[in-house]
Residue frames relative to the residue before (quaternion, step in Angstrom):
aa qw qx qy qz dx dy dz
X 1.0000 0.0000 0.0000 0.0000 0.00 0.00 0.00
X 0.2733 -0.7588 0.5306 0.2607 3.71 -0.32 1.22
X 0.6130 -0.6410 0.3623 0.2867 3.36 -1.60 1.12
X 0.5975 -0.5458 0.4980 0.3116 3.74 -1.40 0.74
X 0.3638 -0.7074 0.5790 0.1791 3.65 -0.12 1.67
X 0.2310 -0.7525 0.6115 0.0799 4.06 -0.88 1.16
X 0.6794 -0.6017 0.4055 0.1093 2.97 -1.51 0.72
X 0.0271 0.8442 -0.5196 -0.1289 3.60 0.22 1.24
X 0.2804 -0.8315 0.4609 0.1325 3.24 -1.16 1.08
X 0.2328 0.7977 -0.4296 0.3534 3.07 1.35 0.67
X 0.1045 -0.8327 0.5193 0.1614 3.59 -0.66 1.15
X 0.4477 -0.6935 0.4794 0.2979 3.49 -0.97 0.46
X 0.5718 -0.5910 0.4330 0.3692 3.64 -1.14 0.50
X 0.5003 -0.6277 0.4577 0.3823 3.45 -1.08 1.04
X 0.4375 -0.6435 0.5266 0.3423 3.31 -1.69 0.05
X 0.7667 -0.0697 0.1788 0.6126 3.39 1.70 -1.11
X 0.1002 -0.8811 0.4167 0.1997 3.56 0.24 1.25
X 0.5094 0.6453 -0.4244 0.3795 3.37 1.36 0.45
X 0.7115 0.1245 -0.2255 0.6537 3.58 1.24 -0.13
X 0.6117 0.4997 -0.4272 0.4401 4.04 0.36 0.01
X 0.0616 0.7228 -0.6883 -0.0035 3.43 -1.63 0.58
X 0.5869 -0.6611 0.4262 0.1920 3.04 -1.06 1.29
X 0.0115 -0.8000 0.5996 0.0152 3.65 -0.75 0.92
X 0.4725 -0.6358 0.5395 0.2854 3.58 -1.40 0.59
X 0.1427 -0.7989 0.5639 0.1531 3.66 -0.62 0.31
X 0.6062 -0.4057 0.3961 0.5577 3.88 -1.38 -0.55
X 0.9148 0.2591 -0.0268 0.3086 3.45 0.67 -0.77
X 0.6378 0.0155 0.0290 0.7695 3.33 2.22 -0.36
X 0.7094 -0.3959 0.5613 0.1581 2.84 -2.15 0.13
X 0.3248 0.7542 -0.5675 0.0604 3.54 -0.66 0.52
X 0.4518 -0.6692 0.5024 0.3094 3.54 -1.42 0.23
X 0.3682 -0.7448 0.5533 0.0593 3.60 -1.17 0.91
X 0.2064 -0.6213 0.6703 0.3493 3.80 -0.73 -0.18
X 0.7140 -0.4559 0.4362 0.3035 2.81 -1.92 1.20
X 0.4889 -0.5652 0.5925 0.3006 3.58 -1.22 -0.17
X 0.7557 0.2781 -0.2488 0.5383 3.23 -0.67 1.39
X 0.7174 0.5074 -0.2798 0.3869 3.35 1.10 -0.22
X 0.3551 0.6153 -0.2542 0.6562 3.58 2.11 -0.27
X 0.6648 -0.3099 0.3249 0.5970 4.13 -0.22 -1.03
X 0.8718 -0.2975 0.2927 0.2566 3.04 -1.32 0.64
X 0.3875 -0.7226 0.5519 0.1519 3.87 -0.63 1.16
X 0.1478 0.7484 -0.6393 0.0968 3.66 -0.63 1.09
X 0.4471 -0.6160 0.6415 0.0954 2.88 -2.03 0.24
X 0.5089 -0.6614 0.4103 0.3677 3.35 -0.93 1.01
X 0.5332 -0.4794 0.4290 0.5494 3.55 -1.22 -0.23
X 0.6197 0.4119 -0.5531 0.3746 3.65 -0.07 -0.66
X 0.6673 0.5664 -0.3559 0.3275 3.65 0.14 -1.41
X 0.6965 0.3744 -0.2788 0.5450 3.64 0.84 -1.83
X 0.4452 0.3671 -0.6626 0.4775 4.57 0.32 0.55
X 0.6780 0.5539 -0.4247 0.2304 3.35 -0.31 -1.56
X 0.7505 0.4337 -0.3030 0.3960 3.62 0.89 -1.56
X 0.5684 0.5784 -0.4038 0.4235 3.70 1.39 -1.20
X 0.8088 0.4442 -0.1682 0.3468 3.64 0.70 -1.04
X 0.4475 0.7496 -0.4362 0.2181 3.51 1.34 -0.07
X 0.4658 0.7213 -0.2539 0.4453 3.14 1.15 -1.56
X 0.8420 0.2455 -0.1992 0.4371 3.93 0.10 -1.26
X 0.5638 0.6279 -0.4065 0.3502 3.63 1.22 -0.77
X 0.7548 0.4098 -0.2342 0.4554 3.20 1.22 -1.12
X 0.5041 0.5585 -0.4269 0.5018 3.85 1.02 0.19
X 0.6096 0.5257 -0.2715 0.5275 3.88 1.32 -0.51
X 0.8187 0.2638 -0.2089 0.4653 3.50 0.77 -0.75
X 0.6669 0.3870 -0.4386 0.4617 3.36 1.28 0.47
X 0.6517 0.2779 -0.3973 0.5833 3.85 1.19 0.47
X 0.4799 0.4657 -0.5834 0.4609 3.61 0.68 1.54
X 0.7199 0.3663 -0.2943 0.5109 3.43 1.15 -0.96
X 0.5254 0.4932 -0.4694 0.5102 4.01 1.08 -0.10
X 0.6252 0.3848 -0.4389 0.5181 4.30 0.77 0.09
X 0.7156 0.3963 -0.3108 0.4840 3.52 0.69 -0.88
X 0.6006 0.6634 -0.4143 0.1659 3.88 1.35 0.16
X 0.6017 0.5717 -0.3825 0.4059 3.66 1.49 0.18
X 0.6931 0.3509 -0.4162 0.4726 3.41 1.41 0.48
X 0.5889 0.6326 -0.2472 0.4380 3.90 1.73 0.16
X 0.4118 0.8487 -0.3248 0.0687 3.40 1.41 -0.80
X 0.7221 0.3930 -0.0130 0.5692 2.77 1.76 -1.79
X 0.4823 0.5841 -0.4489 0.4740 3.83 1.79 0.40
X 0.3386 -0.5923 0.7073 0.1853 3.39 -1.33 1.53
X 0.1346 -0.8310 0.5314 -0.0945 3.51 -0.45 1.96
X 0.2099 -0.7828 0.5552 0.1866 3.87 1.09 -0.54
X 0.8106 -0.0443 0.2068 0.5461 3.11 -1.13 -1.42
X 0.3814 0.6964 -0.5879 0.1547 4.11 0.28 -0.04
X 0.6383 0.2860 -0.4140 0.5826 4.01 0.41 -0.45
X 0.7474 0.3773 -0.4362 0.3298 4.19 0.04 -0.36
X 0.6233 0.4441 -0.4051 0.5001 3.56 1.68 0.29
X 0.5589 0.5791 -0.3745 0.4606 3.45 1.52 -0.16
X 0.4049 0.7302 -0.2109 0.5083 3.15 1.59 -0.48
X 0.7641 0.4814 -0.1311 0.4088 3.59 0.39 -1.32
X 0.7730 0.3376 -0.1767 0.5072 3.03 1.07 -1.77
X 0.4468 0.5924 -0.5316 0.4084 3.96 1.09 0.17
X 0.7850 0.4654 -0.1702 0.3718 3.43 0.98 -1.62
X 0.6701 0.4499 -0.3180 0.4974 3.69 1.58 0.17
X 0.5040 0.5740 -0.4425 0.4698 3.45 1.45 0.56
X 0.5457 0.6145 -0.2458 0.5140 2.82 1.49 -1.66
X 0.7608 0.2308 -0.3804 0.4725 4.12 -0.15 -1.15
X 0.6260 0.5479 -0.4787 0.2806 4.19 0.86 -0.28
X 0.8040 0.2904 -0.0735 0.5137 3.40 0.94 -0.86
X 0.5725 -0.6360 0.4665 0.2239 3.34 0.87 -0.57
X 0.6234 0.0993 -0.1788 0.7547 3.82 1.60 0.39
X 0.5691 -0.5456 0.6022 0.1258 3.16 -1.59 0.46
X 0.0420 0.7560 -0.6280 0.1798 3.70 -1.05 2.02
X 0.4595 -0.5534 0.6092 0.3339 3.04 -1.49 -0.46
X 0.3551 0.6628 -0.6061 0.2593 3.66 0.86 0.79
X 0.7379 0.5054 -0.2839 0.3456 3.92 0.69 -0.22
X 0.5552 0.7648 -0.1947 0.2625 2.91 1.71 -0.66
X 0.2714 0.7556 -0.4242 0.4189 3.63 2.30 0.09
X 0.7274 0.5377 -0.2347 0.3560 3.32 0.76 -1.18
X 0.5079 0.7274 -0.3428 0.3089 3.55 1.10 -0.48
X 0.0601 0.6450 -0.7573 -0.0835 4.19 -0.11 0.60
X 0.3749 -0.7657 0.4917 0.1769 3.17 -1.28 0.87
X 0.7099 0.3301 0.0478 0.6203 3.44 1.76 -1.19
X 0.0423 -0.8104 0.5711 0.1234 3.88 0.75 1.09
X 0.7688 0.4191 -0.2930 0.3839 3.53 0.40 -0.53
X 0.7092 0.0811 -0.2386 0.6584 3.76 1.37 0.21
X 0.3131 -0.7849 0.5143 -0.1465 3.31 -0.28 1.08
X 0.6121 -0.6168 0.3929 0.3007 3.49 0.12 1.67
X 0.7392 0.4494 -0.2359 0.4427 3.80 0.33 -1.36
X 0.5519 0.5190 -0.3451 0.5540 4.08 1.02 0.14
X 0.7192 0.3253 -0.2446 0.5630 3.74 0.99 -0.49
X 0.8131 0.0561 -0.0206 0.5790 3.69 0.77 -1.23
X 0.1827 -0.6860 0.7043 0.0014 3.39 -1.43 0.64
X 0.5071 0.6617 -0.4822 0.2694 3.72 0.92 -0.33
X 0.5959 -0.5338 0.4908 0.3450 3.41 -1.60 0.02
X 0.0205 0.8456 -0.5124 -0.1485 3.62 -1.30 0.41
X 0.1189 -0.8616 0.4788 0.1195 3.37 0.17 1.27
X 0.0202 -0.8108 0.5850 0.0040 3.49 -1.11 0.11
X 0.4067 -0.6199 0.6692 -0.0496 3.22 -1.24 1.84
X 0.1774 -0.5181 0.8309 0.0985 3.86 -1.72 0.72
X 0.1809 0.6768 -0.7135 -0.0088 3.56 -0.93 1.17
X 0.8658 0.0608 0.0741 0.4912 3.91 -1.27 0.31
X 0.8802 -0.1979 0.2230 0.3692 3.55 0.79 0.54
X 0.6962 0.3922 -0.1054 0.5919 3.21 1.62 -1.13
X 0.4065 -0.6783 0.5787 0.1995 3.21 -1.60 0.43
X 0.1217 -0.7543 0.6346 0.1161 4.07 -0.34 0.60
X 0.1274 -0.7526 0.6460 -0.0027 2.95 -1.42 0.54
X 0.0929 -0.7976 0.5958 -0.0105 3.56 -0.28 0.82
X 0.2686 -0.7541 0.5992 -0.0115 4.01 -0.55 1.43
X 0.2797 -0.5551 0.7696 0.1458 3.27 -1.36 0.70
X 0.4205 0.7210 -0.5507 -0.0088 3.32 -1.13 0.74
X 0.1623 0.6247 -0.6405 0.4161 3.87 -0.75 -0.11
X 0.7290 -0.4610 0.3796 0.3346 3.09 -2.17 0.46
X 0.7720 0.3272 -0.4391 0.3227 3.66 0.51 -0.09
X 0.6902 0.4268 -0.2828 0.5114 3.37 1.08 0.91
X 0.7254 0.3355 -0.1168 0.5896 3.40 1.04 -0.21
X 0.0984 0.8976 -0.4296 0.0086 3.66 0.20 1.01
X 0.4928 -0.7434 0.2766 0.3578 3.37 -0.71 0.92
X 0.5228 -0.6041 0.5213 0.3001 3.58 -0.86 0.51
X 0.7580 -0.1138 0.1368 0.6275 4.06 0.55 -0.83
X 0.6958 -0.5651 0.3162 0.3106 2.95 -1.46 -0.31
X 0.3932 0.7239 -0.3541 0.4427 3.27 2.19 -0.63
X 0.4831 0.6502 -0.4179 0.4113 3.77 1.18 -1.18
X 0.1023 0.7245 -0.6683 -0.1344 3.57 -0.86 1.23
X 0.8913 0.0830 -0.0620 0.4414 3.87 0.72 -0.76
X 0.2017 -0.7810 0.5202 0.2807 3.87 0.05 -0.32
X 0.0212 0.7886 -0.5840 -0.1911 3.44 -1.55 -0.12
X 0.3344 -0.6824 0.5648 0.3217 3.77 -1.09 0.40
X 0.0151 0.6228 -0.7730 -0.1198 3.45 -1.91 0.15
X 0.3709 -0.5222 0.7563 0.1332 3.40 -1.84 0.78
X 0.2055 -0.7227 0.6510 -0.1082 3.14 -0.85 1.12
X 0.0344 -0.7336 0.6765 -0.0537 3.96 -0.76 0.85
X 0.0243 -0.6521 0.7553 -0.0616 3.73 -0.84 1.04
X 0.2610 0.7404 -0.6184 0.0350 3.68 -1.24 0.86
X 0.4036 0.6593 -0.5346 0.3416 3.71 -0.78 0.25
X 0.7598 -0.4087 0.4636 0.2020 2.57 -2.04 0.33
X 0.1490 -0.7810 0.5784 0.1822 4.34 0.78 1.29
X 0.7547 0.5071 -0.2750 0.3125 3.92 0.14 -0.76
X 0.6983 0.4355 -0.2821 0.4930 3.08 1.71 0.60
X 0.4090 -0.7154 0.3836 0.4168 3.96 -0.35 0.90
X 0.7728 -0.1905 -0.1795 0.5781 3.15 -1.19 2.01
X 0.1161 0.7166 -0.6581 0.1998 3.60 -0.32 1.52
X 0.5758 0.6134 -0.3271 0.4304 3.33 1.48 -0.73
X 0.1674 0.7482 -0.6148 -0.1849 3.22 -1.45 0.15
X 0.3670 -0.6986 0.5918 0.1645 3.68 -1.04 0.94
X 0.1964 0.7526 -0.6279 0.0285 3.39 -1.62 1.00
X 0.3446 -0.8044 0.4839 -0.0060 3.64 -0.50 1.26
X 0.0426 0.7131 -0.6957 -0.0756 3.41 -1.74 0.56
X 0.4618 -0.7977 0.3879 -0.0042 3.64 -0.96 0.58
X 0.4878 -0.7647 0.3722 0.1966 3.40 -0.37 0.36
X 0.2240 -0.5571 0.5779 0.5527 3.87 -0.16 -0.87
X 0.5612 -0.5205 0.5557 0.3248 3.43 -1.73 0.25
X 0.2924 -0.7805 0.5504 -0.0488 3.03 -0.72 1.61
X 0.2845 -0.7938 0.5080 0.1757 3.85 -0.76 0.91
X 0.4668 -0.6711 0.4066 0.4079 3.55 -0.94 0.57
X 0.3471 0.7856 -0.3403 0.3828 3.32 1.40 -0.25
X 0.7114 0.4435 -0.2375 0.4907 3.58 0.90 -1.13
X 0.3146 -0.7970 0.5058 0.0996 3.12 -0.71 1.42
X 0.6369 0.6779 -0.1961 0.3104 3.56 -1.30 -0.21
X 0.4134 -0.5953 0.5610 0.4001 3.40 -1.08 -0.52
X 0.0037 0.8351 -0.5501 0.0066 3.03 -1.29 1.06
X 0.0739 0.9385 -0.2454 -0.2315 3.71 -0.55 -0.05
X 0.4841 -0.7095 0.4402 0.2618 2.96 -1.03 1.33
X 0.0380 0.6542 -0.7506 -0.0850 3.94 -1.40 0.59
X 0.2045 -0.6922 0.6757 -0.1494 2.67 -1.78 1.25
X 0.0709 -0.8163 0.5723 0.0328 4.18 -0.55 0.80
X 0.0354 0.6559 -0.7534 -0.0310 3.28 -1.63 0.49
X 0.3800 -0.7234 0.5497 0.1735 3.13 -1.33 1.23
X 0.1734 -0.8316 0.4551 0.2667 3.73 -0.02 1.00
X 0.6595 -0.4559 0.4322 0.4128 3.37 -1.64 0.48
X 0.7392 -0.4087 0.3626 0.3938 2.85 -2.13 0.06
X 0.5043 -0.6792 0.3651 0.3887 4.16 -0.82 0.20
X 0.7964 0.1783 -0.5029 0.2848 3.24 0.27 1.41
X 0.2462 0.5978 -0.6342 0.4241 2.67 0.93 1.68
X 0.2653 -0.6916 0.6234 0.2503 3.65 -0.97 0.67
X 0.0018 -0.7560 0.6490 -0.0851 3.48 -1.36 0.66
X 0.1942 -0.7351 0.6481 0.0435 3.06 -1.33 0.69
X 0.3838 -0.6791 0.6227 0.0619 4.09 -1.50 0.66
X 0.1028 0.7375 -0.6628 0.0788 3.47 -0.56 0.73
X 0.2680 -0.7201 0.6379 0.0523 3.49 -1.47 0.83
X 0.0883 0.8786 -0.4637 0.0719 3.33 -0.81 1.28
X 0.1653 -0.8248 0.5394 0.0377 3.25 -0.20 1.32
X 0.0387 -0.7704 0.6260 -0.1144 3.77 -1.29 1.52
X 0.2341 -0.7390 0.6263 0.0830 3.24 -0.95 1.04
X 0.2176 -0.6820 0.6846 0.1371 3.14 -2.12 0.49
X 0.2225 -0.7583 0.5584 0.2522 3.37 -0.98 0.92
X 0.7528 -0.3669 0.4693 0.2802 2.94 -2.28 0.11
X 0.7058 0.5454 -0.0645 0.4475 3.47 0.87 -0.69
X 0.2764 -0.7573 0.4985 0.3186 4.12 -0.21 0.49
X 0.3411 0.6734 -0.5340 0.3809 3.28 0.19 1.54
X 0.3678 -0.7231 0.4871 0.3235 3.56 -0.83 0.81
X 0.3733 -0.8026 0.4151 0.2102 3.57 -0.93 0.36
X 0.3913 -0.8806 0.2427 0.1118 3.26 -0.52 1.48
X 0.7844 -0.1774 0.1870 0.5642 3.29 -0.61 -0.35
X 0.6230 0.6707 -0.2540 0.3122 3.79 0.67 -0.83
X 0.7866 0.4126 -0.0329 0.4582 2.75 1.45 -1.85
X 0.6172 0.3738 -0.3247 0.6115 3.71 1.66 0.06
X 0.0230 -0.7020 0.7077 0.0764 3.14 -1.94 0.36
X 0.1081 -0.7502 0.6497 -0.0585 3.37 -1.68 0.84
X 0.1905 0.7717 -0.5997 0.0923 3.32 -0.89 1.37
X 0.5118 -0.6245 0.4898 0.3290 3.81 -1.01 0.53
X 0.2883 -0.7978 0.5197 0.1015 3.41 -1.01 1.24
X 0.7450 -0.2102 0.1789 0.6073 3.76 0.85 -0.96
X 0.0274 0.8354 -0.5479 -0.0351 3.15 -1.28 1.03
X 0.3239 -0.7904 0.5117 -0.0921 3.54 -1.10 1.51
């Protein structure tokens, strides 16, 4: 069995600590030239879009989440605009403009999660232009959070435009009635959005918000927000 080659920790003398750094190898110590100091320091292409494009992704996902901010205020979001962020800037390096085709991927609330409040079905029909939406709700689909929980409501949400432009977005909404947890059963909620013209990208989000019994604002627990279909 040949012997297990040891580590010599012996460092070698620098050539030039202005361009050399010291690196650890498998088996010794050696010195390295700085990067950039050999030929010129580059970036791939994919890498050198991403950096040119960072600047605009993030100006898109913070005037999507500043429309989407009178139904989020009270959502414990985290990272949600630096993942809205991401999924602008992987449409953008796939195609070369900036959509809502990535935007499935978005959890808005890692620590309440949409599936703790609702559990209903959400079918959904393209008539004449419009998108339908047909909710499962009631108690076997909509579960209360506490007891403070007196009623809840849903909105369809539509964002479309042009994100890579300042206010390119535009937001447009339909409602439910206010639905009591009280109401057993299945029930269903329908909701429309007339979609834009096809080459406007757009995206649909469903948001469900409760009011309590109780003069307290409702937190994160008591709201939910998930992306239904983007075009």
């Amino acid at each position: 069995m040949p012997k297990k080659r040891k580590f010599n920790s012996t460092i070698p003398p620098c050539p030039d600590p202005d361009k050399y750094v010291l690196v650890r190898g498998k088996y010794r110590y050696f010195w390295r030239r700085n990067r950039g100091t050999v030929k010129p320091a580059v970036l791939n292409e994919v890498l050198a879009r991403s950096a040119a494009i960072t600047v605009q992704t993030n100006n898109a996902a913070k005037q999507m989440m500043a429309l989407l901010s009178v139904f989020t205020q009270k959502m414990d979001l985290g990272m949600t605009t630096t993942r809205v962020a991401g999924a602008f800037k992987k449409a953008y390096l796939e195609s070369g403009k900036m959509d809502f085709r990535h935007m499935d991927k978005v959890v808005f609330q890692e620590d309440y999660p949409i599936y703790k409040l609702f559990t209903g079905h959400i079918h959904q029909q393209m008539v004449r232009g419009s998108l339908q939406l047909s909710v499962g709700v009631g108690s076997l689909n909509v579960h209360r959070p506490s007891t403070k929980a007196e009623s809840y409501q849903l909105h369809a949400i539509l964002l479309s435009g042009d994100p890579s432009k300042a206010r390119g977005i535009r937001i447009e909404t339909d409602e439910s009635r206010t639905y009591s947890y009280k109401e057993q059963g299945q029930i269903e909620c329908k909701l429309s959005l007339v979609l834009p013209a096809k080459n406007r990208p757009w995206m649909v989000l469903l948001y469900l918000g409760t009011k309590l019994n109780v003069p307290l604002n409702a937190g994160p627990r008591y709201q939910a927000m998930m992306v239904v279909r983007t075009g």
